[in-house]
Steps between C-alpha positions, in 0.01 A plus 500: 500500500389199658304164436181457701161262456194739450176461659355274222797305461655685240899517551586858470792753484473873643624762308472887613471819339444883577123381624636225712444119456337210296508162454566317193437188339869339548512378185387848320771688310300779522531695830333727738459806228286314259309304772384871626439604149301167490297591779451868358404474177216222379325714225523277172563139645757513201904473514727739321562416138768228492651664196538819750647273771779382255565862345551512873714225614691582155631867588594360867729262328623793325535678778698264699735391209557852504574577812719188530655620205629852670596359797206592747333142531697243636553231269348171611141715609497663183549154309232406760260733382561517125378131501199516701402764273585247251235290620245722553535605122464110385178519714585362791363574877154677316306399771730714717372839379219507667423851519156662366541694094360829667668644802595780658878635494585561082564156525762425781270187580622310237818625496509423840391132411815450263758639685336282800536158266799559356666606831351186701638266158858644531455401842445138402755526232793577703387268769288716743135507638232682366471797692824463568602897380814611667601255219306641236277822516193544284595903511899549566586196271198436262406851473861687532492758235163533451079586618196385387428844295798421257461086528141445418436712234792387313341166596171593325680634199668180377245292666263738258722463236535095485113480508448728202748294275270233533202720505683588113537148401165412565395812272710346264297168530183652477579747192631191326157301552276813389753528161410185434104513521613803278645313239226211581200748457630674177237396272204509744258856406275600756301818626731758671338684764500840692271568779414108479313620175574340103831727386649379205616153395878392689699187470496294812876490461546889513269481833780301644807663345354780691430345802892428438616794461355646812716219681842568340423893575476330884823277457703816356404723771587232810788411317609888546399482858779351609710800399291728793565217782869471494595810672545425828581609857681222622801646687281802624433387842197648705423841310723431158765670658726206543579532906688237619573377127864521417513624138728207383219275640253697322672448169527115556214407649299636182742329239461178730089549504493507077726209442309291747140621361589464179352853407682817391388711831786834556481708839265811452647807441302682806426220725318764728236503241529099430391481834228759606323432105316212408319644131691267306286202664193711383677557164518076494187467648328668224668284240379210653194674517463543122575140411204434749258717277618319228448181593169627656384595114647224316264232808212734427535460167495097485197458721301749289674315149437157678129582657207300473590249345166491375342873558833660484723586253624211507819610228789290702471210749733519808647116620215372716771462861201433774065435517365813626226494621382338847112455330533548143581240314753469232615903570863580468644861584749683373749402827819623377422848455302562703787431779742706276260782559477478881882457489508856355274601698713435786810662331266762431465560873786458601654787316238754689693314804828572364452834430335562893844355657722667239340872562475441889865505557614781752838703471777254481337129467207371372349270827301336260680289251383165649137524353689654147705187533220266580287637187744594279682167466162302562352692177811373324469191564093488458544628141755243403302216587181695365724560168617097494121363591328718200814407218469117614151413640315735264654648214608195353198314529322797321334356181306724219150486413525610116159397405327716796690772430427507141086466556522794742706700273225439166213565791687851601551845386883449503518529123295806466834707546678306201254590263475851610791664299320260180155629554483790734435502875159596501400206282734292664287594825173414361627131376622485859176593686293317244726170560442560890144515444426233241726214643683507151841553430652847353702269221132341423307847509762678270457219240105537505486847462822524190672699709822287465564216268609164634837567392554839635344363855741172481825741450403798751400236774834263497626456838847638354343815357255550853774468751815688347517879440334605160165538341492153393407391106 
């Protein structure tokens, strides 16, 4: 390694590998395999996901307190090492990691970019230069005991796990805000619908209790997901067979990795198959998945509940967040979900993505984790914010229309199925199609023609007796 001025100015360091020679940036603590990988790979224009990059930087420090531990890293570079990693977990040095989401090589791009950091840190930390690595090597010291087939998926499982915590929480949040409209909405009546035709009468409040229930179904189920990410490879080397891994290592490096993360992960039993198999990101990806289709419905529903506001239905009004339109005046759109919608959209695609890279591995590793990775933790983190923005900018703001919904439940057919079991459901049919076709109400039309007395109408047609199970009296 030596220090030389570049052609534009640029004070540089060389640094060599099995393809020969590059400069780098002499200030850079990454080195000459991510600048390659740099030059390789600009696909997305995006980063890896920092969460991944501190799963990372958090099993290296595992790795070296491990190995320091057992007696095969010496002391002061392991210390060295442990720190920078340290560092990089606070967040520090993000603008190192410069190297593209998608890329060739199962990820040993990125990988490549930590050990590089960390390795060039140490250096600094014990009082070296950067690219200084007969004192500290990105692969003997940073990477002793390990490969990027066993390192970055472990990586992606508790970098997958953190996110879906909060992805849980924010469930939480927004199951919390639809109980409430729930409780809110308890007294409201309205038309239910199927096939966007007039049902039977609901509650506005049962509308969102269900609309609740579909998200705590969501919560439980990524709650459970954790369970399918903890078994890992880590310790399993290139193939899962654990070459070049002393067993002891193997042991301690994995109890190291869980206290650090903070999340119960255990070695897999066959780490052959931990490392070749990537379903259980499909099996997650379809979870996420579902809590997209749900939040997909429940968006759907508002704009139709909140549409018009005058030549829709007009039943609820959504909080007004932005003008919308560039040349009609006074026009405000339903903002909130419809960006909800695209978000689950997006986690809608993304799973077809995930499930192309998980079934394309080949024998022993799958060389296409980095786009699982870059959609699979990107969906996580789309639906939490999608989650947090509908709970807090929408839900909350919801307010009732009672009187609208109660003049287009008298103007519907809605009650024709109440009085059926009363007065039979042919006749109940013919009040029905007469009310459609006079512009009178069924309640109105009954009373005319002594079907029903006012009584009997007033104690079949309570909102109680219409939306609970029973034949109402």
């Amino acid at each position: 390694m030596f220090h030389a001025e570049h052609p534009d100015g640029q004070v540089v360091r060389r640094e060599h590998d099995l393809l020969g020679e590059k400069d780098i940036p002499v200030d850079a603590y990454y080195g000459i395999h991510t600048m390659r990988a740099r030059e390789n790979f600009s696909l997305s224009g995006l980063p890896s996901h920092p969460r991944l990059i501190e799963a990372i930087a958090l099993v290296k420090k595992a790795a070296a307190e491990a190995n320091m531990e057992l007696g095969f890293l010496d002391k002061e570079i392991g210390a060295a090492i442990s720190q920078a990693a340290s560092e990089v977990m606070a967040g520090q040095f993000s603008d190192q990691f410069i190297v593209d989401a998608l890329q060739g090589g199962a990820g040993t791009s990125t990988h490549m970019n930590v050990n590089e950091v960390l390795a060039n840190r140490a250096c600094e930390l014990i009082g070296a230069q950067k690219g200084d690595y007969h004192r500290v090597h990105p692969l003997e010291h940073v990477n002793l005991g390990q490969s990027t087939n066993d390192v970055y998926p472990t990586g992606l499982r508790i970098a997958a796990i953190w996110l879906i915590r909060s992805l849980c929480d924010a469930c939480a949040q927004l199951q919390e805000e639809l109980q409430a409209k729930e409780r809110e909405f308890a007294g409201v009546i309205k038309v239910g619908r199927t096939q966007l035709q007039d049902a039977v009468p609901v509650l506005l409040g049962q509308e969102f209790g269900a609309y609740a229930q579909a998200v705590a179904r969501d919560r439980w189920r990524l709650y459970k997901a954790e369970e399918r990410l903890r078994q890992v490879n880590l310790g399993g080397t290139a193939i899962g067979t654990g070459l070049n891994a002393d067993i002891r290592y193997i042991h301690l490096v994995n109890e190291k990795t869980r206290r650090f993360a903070g999340v119960g992960i255990a070695r897999a039993e066959d780490m052959v198959d931990a490392t070749q198999n990537a379903d259980v990101f499909v099996e997650v990806s379809g979870l996420l998945k579902a809590l997209a289709v749900n939040l997909t419905k429940i968006c759907n529903d508002f704009r139709l509940l909140a549409s018009g506001p005058y030549a829709g239905l007009g039943e609820i009004r959504l909080p007004e967040k932005q003008a919308g339109s560039s040349i009609m005046p006074g026009k405000v759109n339903p903002v909130i979900p419809e960006a909800v919608n695209q978000a689950a959209f997006h986690v809608m695609a993304s799973d077809m993505a995930i499930t192309l890279a998980a079934q394309a591995g080949q024998l022993e590793l799958n060389a296409f984790l980095p786009l699982l990775a870059h959609h699979l933790l990107g969906s996580i983190g789309i639906l939490t914010n999608a989650a947090k923005s509908l709970a807090f900018s929408c839900i909350q703001g919801i307010s009732a229309c009672p009187e609208r919904c109660q003049a287009l439940l008298l103007g519907s057919g809605a009650t024709a199925t109440a009085l059926a079991p009363h007065i039979g459901y042919d006749k109940a049919t013919e009040l029905a199609r007469m009310a459609y076709h006079s512009g009178r109400t069924i309640e109105k039309i009954a009373l005319e023609e002594n079907i029903l007395t006012a009584e009997e109408l007033a104690a079949i047609l309570r909102p109680q007796a219409m939306t609970r199970p029973g034949r109402g009296k």
